[in-house]
C-alpha positions in Angstrom: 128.2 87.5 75.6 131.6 87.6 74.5 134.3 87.2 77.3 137.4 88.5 77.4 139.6 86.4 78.5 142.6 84.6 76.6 141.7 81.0 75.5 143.6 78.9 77.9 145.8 76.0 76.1 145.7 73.0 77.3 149.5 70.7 77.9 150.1 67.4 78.0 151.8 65.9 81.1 152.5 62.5 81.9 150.1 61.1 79.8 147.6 63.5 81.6 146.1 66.8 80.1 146.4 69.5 82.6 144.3 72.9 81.7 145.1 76.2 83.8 143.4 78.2 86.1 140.5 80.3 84.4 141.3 84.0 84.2 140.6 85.5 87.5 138.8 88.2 86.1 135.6 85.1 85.0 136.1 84.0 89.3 135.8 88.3 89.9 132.3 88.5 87.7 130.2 86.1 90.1 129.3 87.4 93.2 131.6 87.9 96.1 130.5 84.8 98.8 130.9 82.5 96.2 134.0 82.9 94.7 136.3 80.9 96.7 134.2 77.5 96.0 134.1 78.2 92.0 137.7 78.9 91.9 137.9 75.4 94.3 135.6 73.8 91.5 137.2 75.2 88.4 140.6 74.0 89.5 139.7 70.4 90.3 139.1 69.9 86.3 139.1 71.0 83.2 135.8 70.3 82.3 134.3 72.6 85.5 136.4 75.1 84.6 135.0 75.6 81.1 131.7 76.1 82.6 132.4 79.4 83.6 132.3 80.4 80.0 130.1 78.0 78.7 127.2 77.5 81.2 128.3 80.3 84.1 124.8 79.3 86.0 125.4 75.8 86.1 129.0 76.3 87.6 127.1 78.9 90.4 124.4 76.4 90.8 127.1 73.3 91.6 128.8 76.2 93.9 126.0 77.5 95.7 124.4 74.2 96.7 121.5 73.9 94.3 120.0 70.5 94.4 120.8 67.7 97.2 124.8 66.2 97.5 123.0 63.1 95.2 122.3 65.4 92.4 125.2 67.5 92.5 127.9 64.6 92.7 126.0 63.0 89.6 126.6 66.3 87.6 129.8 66.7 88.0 130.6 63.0 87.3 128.8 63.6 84.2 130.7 66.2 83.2 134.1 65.7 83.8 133.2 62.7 81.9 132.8 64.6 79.2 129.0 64.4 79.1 126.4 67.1 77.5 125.2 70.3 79.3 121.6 68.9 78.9 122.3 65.4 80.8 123.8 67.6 83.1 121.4 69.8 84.3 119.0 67.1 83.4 120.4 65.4 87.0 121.1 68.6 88.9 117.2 69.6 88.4 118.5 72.6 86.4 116.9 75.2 83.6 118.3 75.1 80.5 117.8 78.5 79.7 119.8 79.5 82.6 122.2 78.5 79.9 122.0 82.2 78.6 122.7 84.3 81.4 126.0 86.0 82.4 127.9 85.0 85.5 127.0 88.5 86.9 123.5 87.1 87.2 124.0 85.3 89.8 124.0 86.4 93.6 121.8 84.5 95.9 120.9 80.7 95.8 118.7 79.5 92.7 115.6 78.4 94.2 112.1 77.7 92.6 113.1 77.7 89.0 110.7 77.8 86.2 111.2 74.8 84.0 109.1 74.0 80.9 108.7 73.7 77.8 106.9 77.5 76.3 108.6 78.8 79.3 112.1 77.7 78.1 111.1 78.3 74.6 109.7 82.0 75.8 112.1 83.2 78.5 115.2 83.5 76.2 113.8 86.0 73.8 113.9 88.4 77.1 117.2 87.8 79.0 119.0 91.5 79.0 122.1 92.1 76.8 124.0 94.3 79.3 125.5 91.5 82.3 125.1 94.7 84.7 121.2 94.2 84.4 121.0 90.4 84.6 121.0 89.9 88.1 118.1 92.3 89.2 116.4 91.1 85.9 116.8 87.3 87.3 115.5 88.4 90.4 112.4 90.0 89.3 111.5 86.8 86.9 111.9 84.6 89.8 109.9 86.3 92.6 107.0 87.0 89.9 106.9 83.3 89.3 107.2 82.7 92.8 104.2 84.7 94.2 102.0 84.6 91.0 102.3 82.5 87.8 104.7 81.8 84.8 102.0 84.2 82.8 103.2 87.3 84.5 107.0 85.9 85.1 107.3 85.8 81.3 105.5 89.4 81.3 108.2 90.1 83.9 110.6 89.0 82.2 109.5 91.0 78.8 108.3 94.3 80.0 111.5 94.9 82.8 114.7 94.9 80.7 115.1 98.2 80.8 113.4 98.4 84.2 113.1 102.3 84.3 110.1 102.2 87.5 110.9 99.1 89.1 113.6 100.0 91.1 112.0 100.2 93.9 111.4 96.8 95.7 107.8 98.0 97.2 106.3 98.8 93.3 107.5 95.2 92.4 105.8 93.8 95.2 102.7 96.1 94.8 102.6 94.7 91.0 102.9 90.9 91.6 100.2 91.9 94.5 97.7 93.4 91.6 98.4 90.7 89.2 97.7 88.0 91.9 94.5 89.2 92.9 93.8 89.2 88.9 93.9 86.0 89.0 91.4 85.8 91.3 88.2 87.6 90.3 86.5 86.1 93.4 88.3 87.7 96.1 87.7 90.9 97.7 91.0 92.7 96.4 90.0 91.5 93.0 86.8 93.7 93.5 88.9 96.8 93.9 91.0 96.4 90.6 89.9 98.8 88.0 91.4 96.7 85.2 93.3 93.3 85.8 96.0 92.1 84.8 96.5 90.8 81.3 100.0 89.6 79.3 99.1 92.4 76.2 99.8 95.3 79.0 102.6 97.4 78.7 104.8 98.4 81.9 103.9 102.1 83.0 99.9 101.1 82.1 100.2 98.2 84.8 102.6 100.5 87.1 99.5 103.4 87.0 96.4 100.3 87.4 98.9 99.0 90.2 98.8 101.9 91.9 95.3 102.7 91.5 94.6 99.2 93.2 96.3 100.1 95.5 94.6 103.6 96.8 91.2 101.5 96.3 92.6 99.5 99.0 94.0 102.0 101.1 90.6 103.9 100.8 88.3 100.2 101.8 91.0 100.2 104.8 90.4 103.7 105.5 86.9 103.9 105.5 86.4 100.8 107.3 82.7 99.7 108.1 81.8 103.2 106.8 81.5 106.7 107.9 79.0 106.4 110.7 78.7 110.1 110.7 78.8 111.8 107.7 78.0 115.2 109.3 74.9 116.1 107.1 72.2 113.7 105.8 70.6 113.8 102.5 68.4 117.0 101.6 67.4 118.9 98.2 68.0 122.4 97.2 66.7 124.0 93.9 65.7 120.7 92.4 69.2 119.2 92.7 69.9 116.2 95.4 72.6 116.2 98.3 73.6 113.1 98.9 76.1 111.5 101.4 78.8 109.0 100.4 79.5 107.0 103.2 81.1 104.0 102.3 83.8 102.0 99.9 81.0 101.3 96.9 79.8 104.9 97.3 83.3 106.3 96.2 84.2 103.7 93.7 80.7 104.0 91.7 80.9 107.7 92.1 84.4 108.0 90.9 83.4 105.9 87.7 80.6 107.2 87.3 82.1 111.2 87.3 85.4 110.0 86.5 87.2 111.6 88.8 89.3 110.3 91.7 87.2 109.3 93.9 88.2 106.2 94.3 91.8 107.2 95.7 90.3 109.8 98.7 91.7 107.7 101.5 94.2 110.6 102.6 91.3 113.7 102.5 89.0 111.4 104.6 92.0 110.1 106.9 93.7 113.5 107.2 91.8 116.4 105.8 88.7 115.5 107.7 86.6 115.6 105.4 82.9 114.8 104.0 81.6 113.9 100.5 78.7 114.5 98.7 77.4 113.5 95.3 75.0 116.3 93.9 72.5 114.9 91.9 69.1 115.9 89.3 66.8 113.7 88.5 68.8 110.9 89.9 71.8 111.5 88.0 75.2 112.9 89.4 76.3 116.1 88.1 78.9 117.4 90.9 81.0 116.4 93.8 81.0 118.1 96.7 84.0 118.4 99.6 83.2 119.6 102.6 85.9 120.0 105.5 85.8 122.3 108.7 86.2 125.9 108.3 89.9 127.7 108.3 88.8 130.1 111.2 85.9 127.9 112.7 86.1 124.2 112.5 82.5 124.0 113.8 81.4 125.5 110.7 81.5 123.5 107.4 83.6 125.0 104.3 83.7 124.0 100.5 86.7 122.8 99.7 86.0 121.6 96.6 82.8 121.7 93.9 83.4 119.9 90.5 81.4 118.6 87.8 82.3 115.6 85.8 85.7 114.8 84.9 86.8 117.6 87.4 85.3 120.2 85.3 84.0 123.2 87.1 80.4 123.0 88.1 77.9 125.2 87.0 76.0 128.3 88.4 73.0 126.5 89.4 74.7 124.0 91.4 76.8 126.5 93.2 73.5 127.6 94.3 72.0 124.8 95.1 74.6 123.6 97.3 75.0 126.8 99.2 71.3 126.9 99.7 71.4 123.3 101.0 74.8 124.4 103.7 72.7 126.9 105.0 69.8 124.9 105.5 72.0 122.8 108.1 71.8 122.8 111.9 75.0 124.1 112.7 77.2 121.9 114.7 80.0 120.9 115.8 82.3 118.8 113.3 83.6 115.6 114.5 87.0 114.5 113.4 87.2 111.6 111.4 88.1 108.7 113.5 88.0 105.3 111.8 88.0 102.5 113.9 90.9 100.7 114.8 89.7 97.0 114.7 87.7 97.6 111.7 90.7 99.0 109.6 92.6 96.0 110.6 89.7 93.0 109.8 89.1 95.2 106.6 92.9 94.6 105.7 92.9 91.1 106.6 90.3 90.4 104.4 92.1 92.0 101.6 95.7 90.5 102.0 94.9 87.3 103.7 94.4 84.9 100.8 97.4 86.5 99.3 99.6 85.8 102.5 98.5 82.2 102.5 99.4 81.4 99.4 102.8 82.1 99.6 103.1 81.3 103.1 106.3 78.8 103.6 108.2 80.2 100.5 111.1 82.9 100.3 108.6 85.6 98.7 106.4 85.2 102.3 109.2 87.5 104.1 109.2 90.1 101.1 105.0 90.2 101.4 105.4 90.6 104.9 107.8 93.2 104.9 106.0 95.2 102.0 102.8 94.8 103.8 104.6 96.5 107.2 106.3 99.4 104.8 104.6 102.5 104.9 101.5 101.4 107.3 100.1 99.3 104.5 99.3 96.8 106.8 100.6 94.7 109.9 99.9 90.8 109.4 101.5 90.4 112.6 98.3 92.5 114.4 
């Protein structure tokens, strides 16, 4: 990045050489809190105040407390001594790579920074050329590594530049929540990914299997232990089979198996009050049947939907088929859909749990916690 302000001359006086202030407009491109103690850093010598050209994360790091007093008071000895930027992040515990990033990228305390070899090597291929995006872009790279790997903080890093659907701080903790479970094919939120996280994934490919994690998950919470009453029990009609689907494997194996979304049908059970069936020959599905409470009569049932494979409409015979099988039925009344309290919570537990205790003590824990409270996802406080 090429800064614009005018190279400051240096004078000689008294034997000493005295450099002026830095522009203010380098103190006015960090963040607000910390300008005070740059400007206090940059004007106690030369050498500091070159880092806000030079190395502008090194000078915020030195500001903002990074490292113990030990570390710090070595570092700047070092370099007011006229020692390299490597020995001096070498003894302040600092990335290199930071090296590369704008003074606008920093605006909150550096904590947990990646440092390694490929990493370094890796990382600086990704950092943004617009300043204005660097400090969200930081962010990102940082919490990814924080609450999964340095795998997906380097995908992070890649695939966000441009950061077109990430806005929103609930999708980035949705997708570091999908890649984590990735990473661990023997958990029960694994079990609900439809595909896992790999590095060769592009953005709006792991923003869609993201969110399609997360309706499977909505749905095992939303079902529970099951629907206890699924209205009407299995029957036969014109050589086809009514069957029920009553709990989370039911709806994931049909919704593969039809390719259809099934799998994502937590709000029609939840608040449509609804019942579905797979309609089968010869053991085979061929149709999907929706049944909620009638319109006029909610003790009588009505088709809300009928559809073949891939949503495709079903055929003649299986229109008749199922009406000759909802006509066979005892009428009743039609129970809401009530899912159990407790169950919904120990179903939800068992799905974020491991998640929660693996970041429990760090900054991301508070982020988890308050995505996991956001839009009823679930309470880890219940």
């Amino acid at each position: 990045m090429v800064s614009t302000a005018k190279p400051r001359v240096a004078t000689r006086l008294e034997g000493r050489v005295i450099s002026p202030p830095i522009a203010e407009s380098e103190v006015e491109r960090f963040c607000e809190p910390y300008r005070d103690h740059i400007r206090d850093l940059t004007r106690s010598s030369p050498a500091l105040a070159d880092l806000a050209i030079t190395f502008p994360g090194l000078l915020f790091a030195l500001a903002s407390g990074y490292g113990t007093a030990g570390q710090r008071e070595r570092c700047v000895a070092g370099i007011v001594a006229g020692g390299s930027l490597r020995q001096a992040t070498e003894r302040l515990g600092l990335p290199l790579w930071l090296r590369r990033l704008p003074a606008e990228a920093f605006t909150v305390p550096l904590l947990n920074l990646p440092d390694g070899g490929d990493f370094n090597r890796r990382i600086v291929n990704h950092v943004p050329s617009e300043a204005w995006k660097s400090a969200g872009w930081l962010d990102r790279v940082l919490l990814a590594r924080e609450l999964v790997d340095d795998d997906f903080s380097l995908w992070m890093a890649w695939r966000s530049k441009a950061m077109p659907r990430l806005r929103d701080p609930n999708r980035l903790m949705l997708l570091c929540g999908w890649a984590w479970f990735s990473r661990r094919p023997e958990s029960f939120g694994a079990s609900l990914l439809r595909q896992p996280f790999d590095a060769t994934i592009g953005l709006r490919k792991a923003t869609d299997e993201a969110d399609i994690w997360k309706r499977r998950v909505e749905l095992a919470v939303t079902l529970g232990e099951g629907i206890k009453d699924t209205w009407y029990g299995p029957g036969t009609a014109r050589d086809y089979d009514i069957v029920p689907l009553s709990n989370l494997e039911d709806f994931i194996q049909e919704g593969e198996i039809m390719d259809n979304c099934l799998d994502q049908f937590a709000p029609q059970v939840q608040q449509r009050n609804t019942r579905v069936f797979s309609v089968r020959k010869s053991g085979r599905p061929v149709a999907d049947l929706e049944i909620a409470p009638h319109a006029e009569d909610p003790s009588m049932p009505s088709i809300e939907q009928l559809r073949g494979p891939g949503n495709r409409r079903a055929g003649a015979g299986v229109w008749q088929a199922v009406y000759s099988w909802l006509g066979s039925q005892p009428v009743r009344p039609l129970p809401p859909s009530r899912a159990h309290a407790a169950a919904s919570r120990a179903v939800a537990r068992k799905i974020w749990e491991p998640f929660m205790q693996s970041v429990a003590g760090r900054a991301g824990e508070r982020l988890l916690r308050n995505y996991l409270r956001s839009g009823d996802v679930y309470d880890p406080e219940v």
